[in-house]
C-alpha positions as CSV (number, residue, x, y, z in Angstrom):
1,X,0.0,0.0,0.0
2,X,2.9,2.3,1.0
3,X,4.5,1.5,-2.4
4,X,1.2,2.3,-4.2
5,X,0.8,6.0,-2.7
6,X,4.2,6.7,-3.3
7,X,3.2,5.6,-7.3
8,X,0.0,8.0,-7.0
9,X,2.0,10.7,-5.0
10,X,4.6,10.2,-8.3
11,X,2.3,10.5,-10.8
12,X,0.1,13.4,-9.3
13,X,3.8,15.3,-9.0
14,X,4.2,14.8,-13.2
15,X,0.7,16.1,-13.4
16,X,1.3,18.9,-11.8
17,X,4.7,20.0,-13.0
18,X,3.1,19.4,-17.2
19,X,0.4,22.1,-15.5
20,X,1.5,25.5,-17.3
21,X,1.7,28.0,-14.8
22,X,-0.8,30.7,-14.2
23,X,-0.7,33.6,-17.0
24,X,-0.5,37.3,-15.3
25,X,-3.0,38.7,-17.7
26,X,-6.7,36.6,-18.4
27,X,-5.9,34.9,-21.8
28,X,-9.0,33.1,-23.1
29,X,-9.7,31.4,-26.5
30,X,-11.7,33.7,-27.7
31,X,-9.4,36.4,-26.7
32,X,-6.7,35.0,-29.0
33,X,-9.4,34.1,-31.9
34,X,-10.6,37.6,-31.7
35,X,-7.1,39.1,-32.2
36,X,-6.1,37.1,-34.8
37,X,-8.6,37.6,-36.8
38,X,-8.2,41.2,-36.6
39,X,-4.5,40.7,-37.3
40,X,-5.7,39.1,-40.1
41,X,-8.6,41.9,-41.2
42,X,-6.1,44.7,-40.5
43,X,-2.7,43.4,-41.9
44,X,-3.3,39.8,-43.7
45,X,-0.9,37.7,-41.2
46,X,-2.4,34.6,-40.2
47,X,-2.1,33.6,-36.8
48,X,-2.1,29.7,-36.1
49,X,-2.6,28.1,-32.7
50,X,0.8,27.6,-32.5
51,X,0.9,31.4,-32.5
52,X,-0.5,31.7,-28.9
53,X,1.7,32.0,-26.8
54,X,3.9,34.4,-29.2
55,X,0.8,36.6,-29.4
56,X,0.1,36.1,-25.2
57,X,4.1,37.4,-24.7
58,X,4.7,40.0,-27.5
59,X,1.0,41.7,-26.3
60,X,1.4,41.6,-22.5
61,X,3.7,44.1,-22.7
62,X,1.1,46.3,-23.8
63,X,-1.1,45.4,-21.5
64,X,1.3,47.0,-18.8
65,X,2.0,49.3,-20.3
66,X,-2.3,50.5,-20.6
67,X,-2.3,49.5,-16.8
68,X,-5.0,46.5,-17.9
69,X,-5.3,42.8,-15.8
70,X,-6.8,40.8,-18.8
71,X,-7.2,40.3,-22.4
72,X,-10.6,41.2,-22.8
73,X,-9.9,44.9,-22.0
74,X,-7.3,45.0,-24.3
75,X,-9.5,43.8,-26.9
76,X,-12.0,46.9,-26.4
77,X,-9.8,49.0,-26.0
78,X,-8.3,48.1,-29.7
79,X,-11.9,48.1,-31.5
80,X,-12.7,51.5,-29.8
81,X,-8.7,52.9,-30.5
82,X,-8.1,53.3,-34.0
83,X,-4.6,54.9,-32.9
84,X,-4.0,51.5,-31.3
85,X,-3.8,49.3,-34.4
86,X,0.0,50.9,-35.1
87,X,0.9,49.6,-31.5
88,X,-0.6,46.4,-32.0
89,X,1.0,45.5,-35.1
90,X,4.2,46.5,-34.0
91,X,4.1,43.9,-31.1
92,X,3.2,40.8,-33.4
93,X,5.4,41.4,-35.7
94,X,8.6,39.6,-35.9
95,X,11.5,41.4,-37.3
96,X,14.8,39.5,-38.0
97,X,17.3,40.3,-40.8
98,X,20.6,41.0,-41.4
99,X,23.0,42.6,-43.8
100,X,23.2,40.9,-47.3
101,X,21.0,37.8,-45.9
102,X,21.0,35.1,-48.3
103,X,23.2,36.8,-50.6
104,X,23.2,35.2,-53.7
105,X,19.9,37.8,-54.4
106,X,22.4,40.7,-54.2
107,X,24.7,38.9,-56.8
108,X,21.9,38.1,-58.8
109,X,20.9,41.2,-58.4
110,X,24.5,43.4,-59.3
111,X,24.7,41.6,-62.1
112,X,21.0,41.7,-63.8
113,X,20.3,44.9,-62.5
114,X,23.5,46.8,-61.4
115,X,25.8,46.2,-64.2
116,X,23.1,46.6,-67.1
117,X,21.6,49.6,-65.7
118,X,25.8,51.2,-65.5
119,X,25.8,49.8,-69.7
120,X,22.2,51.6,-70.7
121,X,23.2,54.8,-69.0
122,X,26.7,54.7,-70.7
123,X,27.2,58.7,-71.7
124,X,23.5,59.8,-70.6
125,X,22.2,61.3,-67.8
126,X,19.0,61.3,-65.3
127,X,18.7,57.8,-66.3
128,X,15.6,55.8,-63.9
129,X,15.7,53.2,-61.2
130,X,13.4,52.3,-58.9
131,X,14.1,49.4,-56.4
132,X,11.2,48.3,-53.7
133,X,12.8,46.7,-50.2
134,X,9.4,45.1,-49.1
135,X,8.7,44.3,-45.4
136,X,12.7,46.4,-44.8
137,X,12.4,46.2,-41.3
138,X,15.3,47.7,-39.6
139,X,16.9,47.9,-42.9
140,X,20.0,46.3,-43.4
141,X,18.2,44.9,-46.7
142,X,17.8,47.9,-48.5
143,X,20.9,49.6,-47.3
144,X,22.4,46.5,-48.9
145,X,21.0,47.6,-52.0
146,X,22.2,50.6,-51.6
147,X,25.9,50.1,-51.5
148,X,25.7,47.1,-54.5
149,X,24.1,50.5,-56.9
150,X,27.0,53.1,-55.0
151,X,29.2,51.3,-55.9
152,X,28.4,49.9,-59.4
153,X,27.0,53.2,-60.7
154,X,29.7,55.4,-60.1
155,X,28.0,58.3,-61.3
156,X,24.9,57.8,-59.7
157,X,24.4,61.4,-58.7
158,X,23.6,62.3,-62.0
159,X,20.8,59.5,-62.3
160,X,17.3,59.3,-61.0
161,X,18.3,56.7,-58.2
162,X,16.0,55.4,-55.8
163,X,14.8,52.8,-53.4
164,X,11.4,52.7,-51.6
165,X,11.5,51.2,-48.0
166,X,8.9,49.9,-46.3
167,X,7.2,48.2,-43.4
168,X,4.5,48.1,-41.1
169,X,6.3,48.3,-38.0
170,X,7.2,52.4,-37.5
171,X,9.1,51.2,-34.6
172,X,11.6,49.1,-36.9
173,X,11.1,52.1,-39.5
174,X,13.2,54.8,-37.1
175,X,15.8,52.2,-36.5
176,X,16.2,52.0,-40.7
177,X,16.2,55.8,-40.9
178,X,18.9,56.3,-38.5
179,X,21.3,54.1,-39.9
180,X,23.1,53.4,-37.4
181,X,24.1,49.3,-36.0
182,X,26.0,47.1,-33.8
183,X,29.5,46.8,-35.4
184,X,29.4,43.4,-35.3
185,X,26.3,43.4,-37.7
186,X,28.8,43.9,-40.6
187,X,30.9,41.3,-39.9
188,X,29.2,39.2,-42.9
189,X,29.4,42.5,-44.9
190,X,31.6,41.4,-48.4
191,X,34.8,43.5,-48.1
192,X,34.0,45.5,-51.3
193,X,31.0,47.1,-49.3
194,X,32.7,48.3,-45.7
195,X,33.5,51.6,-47.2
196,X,30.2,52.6,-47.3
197,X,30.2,51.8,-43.2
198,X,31.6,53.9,-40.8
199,X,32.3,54.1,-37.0
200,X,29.8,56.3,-35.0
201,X,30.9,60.0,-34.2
202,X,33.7,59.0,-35.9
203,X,35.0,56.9,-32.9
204,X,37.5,54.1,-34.2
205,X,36.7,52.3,-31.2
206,X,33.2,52.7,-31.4
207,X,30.4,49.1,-31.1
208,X,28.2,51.4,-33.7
209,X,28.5,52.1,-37.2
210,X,26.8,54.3,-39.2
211,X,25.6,53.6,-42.9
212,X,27.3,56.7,-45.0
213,X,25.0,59.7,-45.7
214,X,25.6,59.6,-49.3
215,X,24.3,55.9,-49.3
216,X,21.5,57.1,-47.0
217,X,19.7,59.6,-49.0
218,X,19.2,56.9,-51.8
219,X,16.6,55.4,-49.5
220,X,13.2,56.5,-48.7
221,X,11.7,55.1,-45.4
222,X,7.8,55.0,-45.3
223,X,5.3,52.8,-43.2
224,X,2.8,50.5,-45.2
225,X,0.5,47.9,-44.8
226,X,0.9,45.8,-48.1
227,X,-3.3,44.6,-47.6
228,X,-3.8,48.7,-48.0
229,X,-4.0,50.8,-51.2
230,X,-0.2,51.7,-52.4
231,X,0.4,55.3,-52.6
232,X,2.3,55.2,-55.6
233,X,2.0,54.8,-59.5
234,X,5.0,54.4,-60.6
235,X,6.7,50.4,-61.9
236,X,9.7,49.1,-60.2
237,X,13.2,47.4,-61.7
238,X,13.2,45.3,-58.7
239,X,11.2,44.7,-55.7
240,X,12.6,42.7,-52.8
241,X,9.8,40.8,-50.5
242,X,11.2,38.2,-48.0
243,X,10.3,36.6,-45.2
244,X,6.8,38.4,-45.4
245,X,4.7,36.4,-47.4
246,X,5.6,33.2,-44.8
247,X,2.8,35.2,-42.6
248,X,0.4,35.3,-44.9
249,X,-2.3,32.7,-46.2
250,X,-2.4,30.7,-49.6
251,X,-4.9,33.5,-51.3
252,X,-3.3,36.3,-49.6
253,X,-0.4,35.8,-51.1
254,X,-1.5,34.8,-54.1
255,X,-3.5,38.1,-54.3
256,X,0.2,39.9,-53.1
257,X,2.1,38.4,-55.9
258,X,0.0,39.4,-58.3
259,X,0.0,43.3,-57.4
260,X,3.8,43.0,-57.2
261,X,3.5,41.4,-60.8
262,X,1.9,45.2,-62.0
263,X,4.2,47.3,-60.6
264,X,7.0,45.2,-61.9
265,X,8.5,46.9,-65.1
266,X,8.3,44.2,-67.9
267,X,11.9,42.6,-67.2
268,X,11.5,43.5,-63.6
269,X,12.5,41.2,-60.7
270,X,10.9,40.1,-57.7
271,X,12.9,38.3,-54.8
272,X,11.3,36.4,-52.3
273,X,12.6,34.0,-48.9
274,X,14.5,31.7,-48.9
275,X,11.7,29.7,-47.1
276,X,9.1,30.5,-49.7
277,X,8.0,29.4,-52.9
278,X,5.2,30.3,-55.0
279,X,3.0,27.9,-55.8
280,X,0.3,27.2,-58.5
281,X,0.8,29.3,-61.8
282,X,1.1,33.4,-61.4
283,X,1.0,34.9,-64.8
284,X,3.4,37.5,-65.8
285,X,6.0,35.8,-63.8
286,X,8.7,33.4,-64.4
287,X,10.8,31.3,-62.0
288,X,14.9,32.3,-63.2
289,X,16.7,31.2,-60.7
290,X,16.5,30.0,-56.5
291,X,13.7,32.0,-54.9
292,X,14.1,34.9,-58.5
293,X,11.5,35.4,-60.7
294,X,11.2,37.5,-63.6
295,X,8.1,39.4,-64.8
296,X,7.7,38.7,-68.8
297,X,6.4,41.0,-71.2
């Protein structure tokens, strides 16, 4: 008998150590149904179950800081906030990127972009580029852009140079603008780009470096929620989208691909994640290379 109670005593121990331990903030089902689907209304990313606790973690910080005890308030105070949305999507989204990650898109791109752009403008000037960093978030994507056209268009103060980056996340936005990062973030940097990097306040010894001015000013940051109207009319050489579409749904996407498509220049490029494909036929594009299509006239 004494060995059989120790068993129960054993087994009601497990039990209670697989119990997850009490949340600070009321967390119910419907709380997490209701906010997904207005993730999903609001911004197109698609929240699983397995998204729970993610969602529970990235949106109790809010919670403090609104002085609320559960969920349900939250959730009010969202429908009755418009202001609030902004917040809201900066706390689910997940931001993680790095300087010339997966680089084989910046070859691809110096040398079917870059280098024919440099061979069209030969002896002309005000010649037009347009490049879209998609989803940029603190952007060390488009700043890699950046320094591939410095430094293959030598003259490129005397052309119509640009590169549109955006993201929904204003908080990740600022960090883009400033240009400034942990030294150690351009460690993966190829050698023929570090010029365009240097130390903060001019500090040799500094952990920050700062992306150069002239390099800078070829980028436009700008919030925008890719399920929302673009404010622009204009077609792009190249658009880069990575890593974003892996939040959306199969006809979201396949709705996103296709306005990426029409503001592709005929010849234009579209780079996606190296964790994404795109499945099922999207006319007006064709697959060129890992994760590169090409839109054709």
């Amino acid at each position: 008998m004494l060995r059989d109670k120790s068993i129960g005593a054993s087994l009601a121990l497990r039990e209670t150590d697989l119990t997850e331990p009490p949340r600070e903030f009321e967390f119910s089902d419907a709380d997490f149904r209701n906010l997904a689907q207005y993730a999903y209304d609001q911004a197109g990313i698609a929240l699983s179950d397995s998204k729970r606790n993610l969602v529970y973690s990235r949106l109790s910080r809010r919670l403090r800081a609104l002085g609320m005890t559960a969920f349900r308030e939250y959730r009010e105070y969202l429908a009755a906030t418009p202001s609030e949305l902004e917040s809201f999507i900066n706390a689910i989204s997940t931001n993680l990127t790095k300087f010339f990650r997966e680089a084989h898109h910046f070859d691809h791109f110096r040398t079917h972009v870059a280098v024919p752009f440099v061979q069209a403008a030969h002896g002309k000037m005000g010649q037009r580029l347009r490049v879209w960093s998609a989803g940029c978030s603190t952007g060390e994507e488009p700043y890699s852009v950046a320094v591939v056209l410095k430094r293959e268009i030598r003259d490129i103060d005397r052309h119509d140079v640009k590169i549109l980056a955006t993201d929904i996340d204003t908080e990740v936005l600022g960090k883009g603008a400033r240009g400034e990062y942990p030294a150690a973030s351009i460690d993966e940097v190829p050698k023929t780009y570090r010029e365009f990097f240097q130390p903060a306040g001019g500090n040799r010894n500094s952990e920050q470096v700062v992306v150069n001015r002239d390099v800078r000013t070829l980028i436009t940051f700008r919030r925008l929620n890719l399920m929302e109207k673009w404010p622009f009319t204009g077609n792009f050489d190249a658009i880069f989208c990575r890593n974003v579409m892996i939040y959306f749904d199969g006809p979201t996407k396949t709705a996103l691909v296709e306005r990426f498509t029409q503001k592709l220049k005929p010849g234009g490029w579209l780079y996606i994640g190296h964790s994404e494909s795109l499945v099922g036929a999207h006319a007006g594009l064709r697959l060129i290379g890992r994760t590169t299509y090409r839109r054709v006239a």
